[in-house]
C-alpha positions in Angstrom: -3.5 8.1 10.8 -5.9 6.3 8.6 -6.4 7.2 5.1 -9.6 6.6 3.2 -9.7 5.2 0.3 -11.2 5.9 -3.0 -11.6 4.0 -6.1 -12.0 5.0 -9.8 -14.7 2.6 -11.6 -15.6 2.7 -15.1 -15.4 1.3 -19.0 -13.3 0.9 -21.0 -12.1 4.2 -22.6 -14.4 6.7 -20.6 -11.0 8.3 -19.3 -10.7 6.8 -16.0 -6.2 6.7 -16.6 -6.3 10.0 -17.3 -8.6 11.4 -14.7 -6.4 9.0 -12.5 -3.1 10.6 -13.6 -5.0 14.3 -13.1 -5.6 13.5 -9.6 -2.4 12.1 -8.3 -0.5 14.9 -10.0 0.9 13.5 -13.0 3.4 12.2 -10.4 2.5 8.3 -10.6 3.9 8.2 -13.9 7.4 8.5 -12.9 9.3 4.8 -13.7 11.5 3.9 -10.4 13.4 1.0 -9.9 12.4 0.2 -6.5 10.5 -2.9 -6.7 7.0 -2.4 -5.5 7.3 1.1 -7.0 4.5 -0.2 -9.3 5.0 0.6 -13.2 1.1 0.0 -13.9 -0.1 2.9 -11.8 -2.7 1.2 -9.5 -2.6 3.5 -6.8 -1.4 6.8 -5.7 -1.5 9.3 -2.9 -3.8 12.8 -3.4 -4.1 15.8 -1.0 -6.9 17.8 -1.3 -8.0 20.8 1.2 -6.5 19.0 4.4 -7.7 15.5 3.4 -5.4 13.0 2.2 -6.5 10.1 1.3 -5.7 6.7 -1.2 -6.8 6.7 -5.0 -7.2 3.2 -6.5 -7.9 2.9 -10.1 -9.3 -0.2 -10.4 -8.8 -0.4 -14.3 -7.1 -2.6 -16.4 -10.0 -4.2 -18.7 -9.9 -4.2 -22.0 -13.4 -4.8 -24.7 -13.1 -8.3 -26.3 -16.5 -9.0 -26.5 -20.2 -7.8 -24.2 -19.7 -10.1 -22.2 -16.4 -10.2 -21.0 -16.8 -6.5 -20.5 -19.6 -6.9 -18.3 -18.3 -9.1 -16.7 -15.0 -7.8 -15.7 -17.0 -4.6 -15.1 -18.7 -6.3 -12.3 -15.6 -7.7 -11.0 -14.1 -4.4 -10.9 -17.1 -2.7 -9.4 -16.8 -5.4 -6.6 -13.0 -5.1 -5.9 -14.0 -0.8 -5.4 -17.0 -1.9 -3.1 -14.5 -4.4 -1.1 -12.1 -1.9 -0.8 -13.2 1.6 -1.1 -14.7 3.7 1.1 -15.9 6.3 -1.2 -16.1 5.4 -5.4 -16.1 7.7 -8.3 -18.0 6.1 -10.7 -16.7 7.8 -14.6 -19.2 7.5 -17.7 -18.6 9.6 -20.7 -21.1 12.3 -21.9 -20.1 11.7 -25.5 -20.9 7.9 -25.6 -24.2 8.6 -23.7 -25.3 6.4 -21.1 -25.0 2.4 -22.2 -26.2 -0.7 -20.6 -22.9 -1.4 -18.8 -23.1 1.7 -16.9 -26.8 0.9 -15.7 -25.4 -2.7 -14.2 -22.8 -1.7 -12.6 -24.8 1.1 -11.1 -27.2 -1.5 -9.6 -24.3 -2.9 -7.8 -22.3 -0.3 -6.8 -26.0 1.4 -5.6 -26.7 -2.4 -3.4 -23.4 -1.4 -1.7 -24.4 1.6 -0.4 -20.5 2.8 -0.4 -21.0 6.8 -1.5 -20.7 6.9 -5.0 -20.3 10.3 -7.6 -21.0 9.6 -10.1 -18.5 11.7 -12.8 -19.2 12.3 -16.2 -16.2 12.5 -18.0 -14.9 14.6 -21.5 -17.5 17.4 -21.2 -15.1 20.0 -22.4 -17.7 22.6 -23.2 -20.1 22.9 -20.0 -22.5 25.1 -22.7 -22.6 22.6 -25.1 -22.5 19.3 -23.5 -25.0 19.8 -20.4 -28.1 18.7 -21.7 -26.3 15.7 -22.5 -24.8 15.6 -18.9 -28.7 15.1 -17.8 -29.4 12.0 -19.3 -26.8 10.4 -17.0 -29.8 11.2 -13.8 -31.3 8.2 -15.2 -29.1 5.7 -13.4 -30.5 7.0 -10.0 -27.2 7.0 -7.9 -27.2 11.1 -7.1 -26.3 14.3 -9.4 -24.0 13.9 -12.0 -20.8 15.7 -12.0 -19.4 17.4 -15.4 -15.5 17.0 -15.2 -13.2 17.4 -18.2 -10.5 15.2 -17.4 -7.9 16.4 -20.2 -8.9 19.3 -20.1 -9.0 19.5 -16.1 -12.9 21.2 -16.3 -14.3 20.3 -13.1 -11.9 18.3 -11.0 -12.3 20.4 -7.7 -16.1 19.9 -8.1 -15.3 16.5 -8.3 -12.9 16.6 -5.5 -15.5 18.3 -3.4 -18.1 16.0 -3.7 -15.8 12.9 -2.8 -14.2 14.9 0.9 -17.8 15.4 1.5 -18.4 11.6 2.2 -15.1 11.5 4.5 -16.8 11.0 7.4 -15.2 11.1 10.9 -15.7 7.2 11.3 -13.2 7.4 8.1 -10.7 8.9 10.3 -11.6 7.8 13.7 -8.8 4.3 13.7 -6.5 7.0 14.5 -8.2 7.1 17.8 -7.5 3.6 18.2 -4.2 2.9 19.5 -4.0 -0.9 19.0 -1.6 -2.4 16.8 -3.0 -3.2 13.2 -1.3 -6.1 11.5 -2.4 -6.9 7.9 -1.4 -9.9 7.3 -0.4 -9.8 3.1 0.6 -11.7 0.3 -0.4 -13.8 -3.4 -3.6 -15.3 -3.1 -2.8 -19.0 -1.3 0.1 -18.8 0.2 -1.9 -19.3 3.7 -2.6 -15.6 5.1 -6.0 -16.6 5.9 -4.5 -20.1 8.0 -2.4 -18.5 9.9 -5.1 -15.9 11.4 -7.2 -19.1 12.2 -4.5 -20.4 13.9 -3.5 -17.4 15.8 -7.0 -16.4 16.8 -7.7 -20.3 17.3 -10.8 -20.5 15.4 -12.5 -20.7 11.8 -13.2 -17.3 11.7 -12.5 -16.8 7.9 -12.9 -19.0 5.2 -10.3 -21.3 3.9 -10.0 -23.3 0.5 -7.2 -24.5 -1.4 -8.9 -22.1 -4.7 -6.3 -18.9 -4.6 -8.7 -16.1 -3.7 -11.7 -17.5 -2.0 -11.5 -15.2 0.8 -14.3 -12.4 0.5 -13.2 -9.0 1.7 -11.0 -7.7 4.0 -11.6 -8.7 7.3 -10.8 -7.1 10.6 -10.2 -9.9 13.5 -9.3 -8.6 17.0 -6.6 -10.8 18.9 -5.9 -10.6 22.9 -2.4 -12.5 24.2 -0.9 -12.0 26.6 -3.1 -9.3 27.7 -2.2 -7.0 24.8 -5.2 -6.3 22.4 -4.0 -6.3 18.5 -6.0 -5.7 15.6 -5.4 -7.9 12.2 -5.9 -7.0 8.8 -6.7 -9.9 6.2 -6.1 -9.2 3.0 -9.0 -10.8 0.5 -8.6 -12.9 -2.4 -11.2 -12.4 -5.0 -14.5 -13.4 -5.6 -15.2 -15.2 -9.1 -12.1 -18.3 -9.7 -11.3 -18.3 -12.9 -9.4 -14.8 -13.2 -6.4 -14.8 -15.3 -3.5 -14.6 -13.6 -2.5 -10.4 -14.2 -5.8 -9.5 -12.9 -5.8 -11.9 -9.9 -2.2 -10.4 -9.1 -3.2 -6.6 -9.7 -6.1 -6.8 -7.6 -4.3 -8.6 -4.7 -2.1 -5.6 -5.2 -4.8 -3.2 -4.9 -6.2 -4.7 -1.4 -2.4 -5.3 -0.1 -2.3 -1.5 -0.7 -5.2 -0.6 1.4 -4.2 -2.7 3.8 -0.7 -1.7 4.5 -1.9 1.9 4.3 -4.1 1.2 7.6 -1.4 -1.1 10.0 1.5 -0.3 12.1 3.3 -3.9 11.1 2.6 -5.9 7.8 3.6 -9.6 8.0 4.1 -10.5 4.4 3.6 -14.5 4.2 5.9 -16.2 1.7 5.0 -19.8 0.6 8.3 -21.8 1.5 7.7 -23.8 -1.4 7.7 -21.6 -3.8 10.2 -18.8 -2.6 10.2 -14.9 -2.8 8.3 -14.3 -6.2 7.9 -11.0 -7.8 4.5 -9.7 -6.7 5.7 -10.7 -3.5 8.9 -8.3 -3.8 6.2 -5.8 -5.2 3.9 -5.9 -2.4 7.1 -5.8 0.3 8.3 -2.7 -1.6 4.7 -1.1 -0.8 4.9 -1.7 2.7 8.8 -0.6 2.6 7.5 2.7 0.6 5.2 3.5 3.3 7.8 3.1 5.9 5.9 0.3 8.0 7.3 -2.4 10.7 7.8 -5.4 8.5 8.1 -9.1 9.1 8.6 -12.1 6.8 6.8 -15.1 7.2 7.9 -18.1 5.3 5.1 -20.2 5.5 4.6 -24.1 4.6 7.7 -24.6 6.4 6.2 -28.2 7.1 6.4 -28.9 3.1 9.9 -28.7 2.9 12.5 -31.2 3.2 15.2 -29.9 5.8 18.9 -30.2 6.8 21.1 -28.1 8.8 21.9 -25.3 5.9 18.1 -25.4 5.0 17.4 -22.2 7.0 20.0 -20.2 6.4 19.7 -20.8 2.4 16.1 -19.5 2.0 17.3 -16.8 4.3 20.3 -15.7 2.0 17.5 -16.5 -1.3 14.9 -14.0 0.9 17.6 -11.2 1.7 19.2 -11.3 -1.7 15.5 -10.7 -3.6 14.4 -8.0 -1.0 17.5 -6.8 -0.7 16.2 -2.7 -0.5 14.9 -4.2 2.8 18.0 -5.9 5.2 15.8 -4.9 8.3 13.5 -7.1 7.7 12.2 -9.9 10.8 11.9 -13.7 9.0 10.5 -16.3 10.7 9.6 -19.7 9.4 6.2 -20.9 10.1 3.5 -22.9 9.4 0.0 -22.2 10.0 -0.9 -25.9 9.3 0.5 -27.2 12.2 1.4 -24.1 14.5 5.0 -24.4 14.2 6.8 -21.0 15.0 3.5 -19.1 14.9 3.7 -18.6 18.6 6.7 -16.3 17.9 4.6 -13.9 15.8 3.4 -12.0 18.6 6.9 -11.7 19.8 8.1 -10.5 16.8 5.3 -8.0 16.3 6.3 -6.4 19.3 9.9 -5.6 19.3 9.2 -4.3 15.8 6.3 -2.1 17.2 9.0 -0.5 19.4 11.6 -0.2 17.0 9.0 1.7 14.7 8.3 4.0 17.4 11.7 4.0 18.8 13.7 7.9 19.7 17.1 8.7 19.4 18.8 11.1 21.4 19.9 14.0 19.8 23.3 14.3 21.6 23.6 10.5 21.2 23.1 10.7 17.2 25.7 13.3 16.7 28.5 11.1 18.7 27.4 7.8 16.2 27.9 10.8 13.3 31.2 12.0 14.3 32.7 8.6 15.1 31.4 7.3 11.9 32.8 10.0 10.1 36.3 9.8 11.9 36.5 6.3 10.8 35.2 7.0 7.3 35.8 10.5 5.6 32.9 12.0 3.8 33.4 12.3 -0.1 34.7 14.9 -2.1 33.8 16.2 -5.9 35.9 18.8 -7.5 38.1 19.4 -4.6 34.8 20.1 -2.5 34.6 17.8 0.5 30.8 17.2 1.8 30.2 18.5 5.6 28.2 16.6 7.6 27.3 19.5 11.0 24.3 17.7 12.4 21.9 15.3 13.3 18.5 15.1 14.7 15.6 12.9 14.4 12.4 14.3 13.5 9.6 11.7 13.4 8.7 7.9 14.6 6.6 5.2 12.1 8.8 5.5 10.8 12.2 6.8 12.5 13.5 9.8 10.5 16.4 11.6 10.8 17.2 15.2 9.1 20.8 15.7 8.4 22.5 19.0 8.1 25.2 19.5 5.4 27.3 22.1 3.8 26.3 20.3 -0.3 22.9 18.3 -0.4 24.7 17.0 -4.1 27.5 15.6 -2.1 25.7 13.4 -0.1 25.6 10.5 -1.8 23.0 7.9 -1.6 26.3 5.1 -0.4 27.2 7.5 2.4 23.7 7.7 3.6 23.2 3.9 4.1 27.2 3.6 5.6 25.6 6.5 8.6 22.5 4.2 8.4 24.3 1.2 9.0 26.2 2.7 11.9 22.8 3.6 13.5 21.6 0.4 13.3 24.4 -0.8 14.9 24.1 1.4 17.9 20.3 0.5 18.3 19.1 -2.2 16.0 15.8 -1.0 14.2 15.0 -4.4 13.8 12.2 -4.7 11.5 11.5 -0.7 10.9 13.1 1.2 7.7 14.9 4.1 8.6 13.9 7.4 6.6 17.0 10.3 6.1 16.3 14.0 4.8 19.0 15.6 3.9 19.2 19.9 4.5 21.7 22.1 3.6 23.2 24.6 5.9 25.6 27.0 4.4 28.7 27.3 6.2 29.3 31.0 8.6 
C-alpha cells in the first residue's frame, strides 16, 4: 500500500529535529550498523489513528550568512514540494515571524501542496497565544500552537496533517501494476536508461549531476505487461555541495522505494559501489523490496574474461547484507543488456510474492536441522517446533521455538540459506520472526 509522505520545513533552530524525533517516537535515534540504516535521521515511519504514512525532515542548514539561509531555505522548501504530499511548515512563536518564513511561504503557498503551518516552543498556550496570531499574517491557513519539547499540541498537529490524506493518497494501492523506481547518486544514468527503455526523450538528460526536476512517473508496456517506473530526481539549483546533494538524493530515493514493488539501483561501472549507494540499497533492503543491481556504463570499461566476475565479487562484498540481490551489467548509452531488465523484473516480482507450503517448510526445517544441530547455552539446547509463512512483499516466515535468546542471528541465515536453496528468492529479502512456544 502506498504511504504518503510528509515533510518537516523550517529555519534554522525553530525546532524542526526535535518535533521530528517527537513524531517518529524517539525511535530514529537509535545508531545501527546496517548500512542504509541512516545515522542523520532523514526520515522515519509514524502511525497515527490508522494512517501511516512517511516523515521527511528536510533539514540540515545551518545560518552562515542571509543569504545562504535563504537560499538553502528555498532549496529545502522545493525538495518538500517535489516530494511531499502534505508539508508541516515549523516557525517559532518566540522569534516572531521573520522574513525567511514570509518567502518560503510564497513558495510553498505557489505549490498548492497542503501546508500547516506549526508554530513551534509555545509552552504556555495562556501566555504565548497572542503571539501565536501574528503568524496569520503569512496567509497559508490557521496556525497551529505545538510545544515540541514539551509535546503541547502534537495530536493537533497530527490531526490537521491526516486531514489532507486524501483517498487519491492511498488509491496506488488500487493499482496493481508493477512500480519500479529506478534509484541512485545523481549521474550515474537513471534517467538514460528510462529513455531507452521507454524509447523516447521523455525526461531530461544532461551530464550536470541532478538536472532532473521531480520525480517522474513513466508508464511502460512490453510484452503486453503494463509497468509503472519511478524516476528518482536530481536537484534543481547545480552548485549544491556535495552532503546536501547526497542527503537530498536520499530523501527522494526514500519516497521512491517506499511507493515500488522492485527498485533497480543503478551503479556507475566506472566508479563502483560507493557509500550512498550501499545507503540507499540498505533503504530498499530495510523496506523488504525486490531489488536488482544495475551496473551501468558498462560500455566505459575496458574488459577481459575475469572483468565480470571481479565487479561482481567488488558488488557482493560491499552489499554484502544483501546476497539476493539480481546484477546485470548495462548500459543505457547504447542498449546493451537493458533488454534483460524486464526479464529480471519479473522473476523478482514473483519471488517477492512467492508462497511456501507450510508442510513443505517444516521438511526444509527438519532436514536442515538433522544435518546441523541447533545451539546450546548453559546446557539448554534451542527447539526449533515449527514453521509457517505469514506474509508475501516480502516473504516472511514465523518460527516457533522453545528460547527466542537461543536463536541466534547465524542460525537464522544457515535455515535461510537452506530456503533459498529449495526455492531461490532470487532478488526478494527474506524476513524471519521468531515466537516462543513453551514446551507441554
Amino acid at each position: 500500500m502506498s504511504k504518503p509522505v510528509v515533510a518537516i520545513v523550517g529555519r534554522p533552530n525553530v525546532g524542526k529535529s526535535t518535533l521530528f524525533n517527537v513524531l517518529a517516537g524517539e525511535r530514529i535515534s537509535i545508531v545501527q550498523d546496517t548500512p542504509g540504516v541512516t545515522r542523520d535521521r532523514i526520515y522515519a515511519e509514524v502511525s497515527w489513528l490508522d494512517y501511516n504514512f512517511t516523515l521527511i525532515d528536510t533539514g540540515g542548514i545551518e545560518p552562515d550568512s542571509g543569504d545562504i539561509i535563504l537560499s538553502q531555505m528555498r532549496e529545502q522548501a522545493q525538495i518538500a514540494i517535489d516530494t511531499a504530499d502534505v508539508i508541516i511548515f515549523i516557525t517559532d512563536v518566540r522569534q516572531g515571524l521573520v522574513d525567511a518564513d514570509q518567502k518560503v511561504a510564497d513558495m510553498l503557498r505557489r505549490s498548492k501542496k497542503p501546508i500547516i503551518l506549526a508554530v513551534n516552543k509555545v509552552d504556555d498556550f495562556k501566555k504565548y497565544m497572542p503571539d501565536v496570531y501574528e503568524f496569520y499574517n503569512l496567509g497559508i491557513g490557521d496556525p497551529v500552537p505545538v510545544s515540541a519539547a514539551s509535546r503541547l499540541g502534537i495530536g493537533d498537529l497530527l490531526d490537521e496533517v491526516a486531514k489532507h490524506f486524501t483517498q487519491e493518497m492511498l488509491e496506488e494501492a488500487e493499482d496493481d501494476r508493477p512500480r519500479i523506481a529506478i534509484v541512485g547518486k545523481p549521474n550515474v544514468g537513471k534517467s538514460s536508461l528510462i529513455n531507452k527503455l521507454t524509447g523516447e526523450n521523455r525526461v531530461i538528460v544532461s551530464d550536470i549531476a541532478g538536472t532532473t526536476r521531480d520525480a517522474i512517473d513513466t508508464d511502460i508496456k512490453y510484452n503486453g505487461r503494463e509497468y509503472v517506473f519511478i524516476d528518482t530526481a536530481g536537484l534543481r539549483r547545480k552548485n549544491k555541495i556535495k552532503e546536501e546533494l547526497e542527503r537530498y538524493s536520499i530523501i527522494r530515493a526514500v519516497t521512491a522505494v517506499e511507493r515500488a514493488d522492485v527498485v533497480i539501483i543503478v551503479i556507475d561501472a566506472t566508479e563502483g559501489v560507493t557509500e550512498q549507494d550501499a545507503k540507499i540499497a540498505g533503504i530498499a533492503h530495510e523496506r523488504g523490496k525486490g531489488i536488482i543491481i544495475a551496473v551501468n556504463k558498462w560500455d566505459a570499461i575496458e574488459k577481459d574474461d575475469k572483468t565480470i566476475y571481479k565487479h561482481t565479487e567488488k558488488i557482493r562484498q560491499i552489499l554484502s547484507f544483501m546476497p539476493y540481490a539480481e546484477i546485470l551489467f548495462i548500459s543505457a548509452k547504447t542498449g546493451q543488456r537493458t533488454g534483460r531488465i524486464f526479464e529480471t523484473i519479473d522473476v523478482v516480482l514473483e519471488n517477492n510474492s512467492m508462497r511456501v507450503a507450510t508442510g513443505v517448510l517444516n521438511e526444509i526445517m527438519a532436514e536442515a536441522v538433522a544435518m546441523q544441530q541447533p545451539p546450546t547455552d548453559k546446557g539448554k539446547r534451542l527447539k526449533l517446533y515449527y514453521i509457517t509463512q505469514a506474509a508475501v512483499k516480502p516473504p516472511t516466515f514465523v518460527i516457533f521455538v522453545n528460547d527466542k535468546n537461543l536463536m541466534h542471528f547465524s542460525y537464522t541465515r544457515y535455515l535461510e540459506n537452506k530456503i533459498r536453496e529449495a526455492f531461490g528468492f532470487k532478488g526478494t529479502s527474506l524476513k524471519f520472526i521468531i515466537r516462543e512456544r513453551k514446551e507441554d
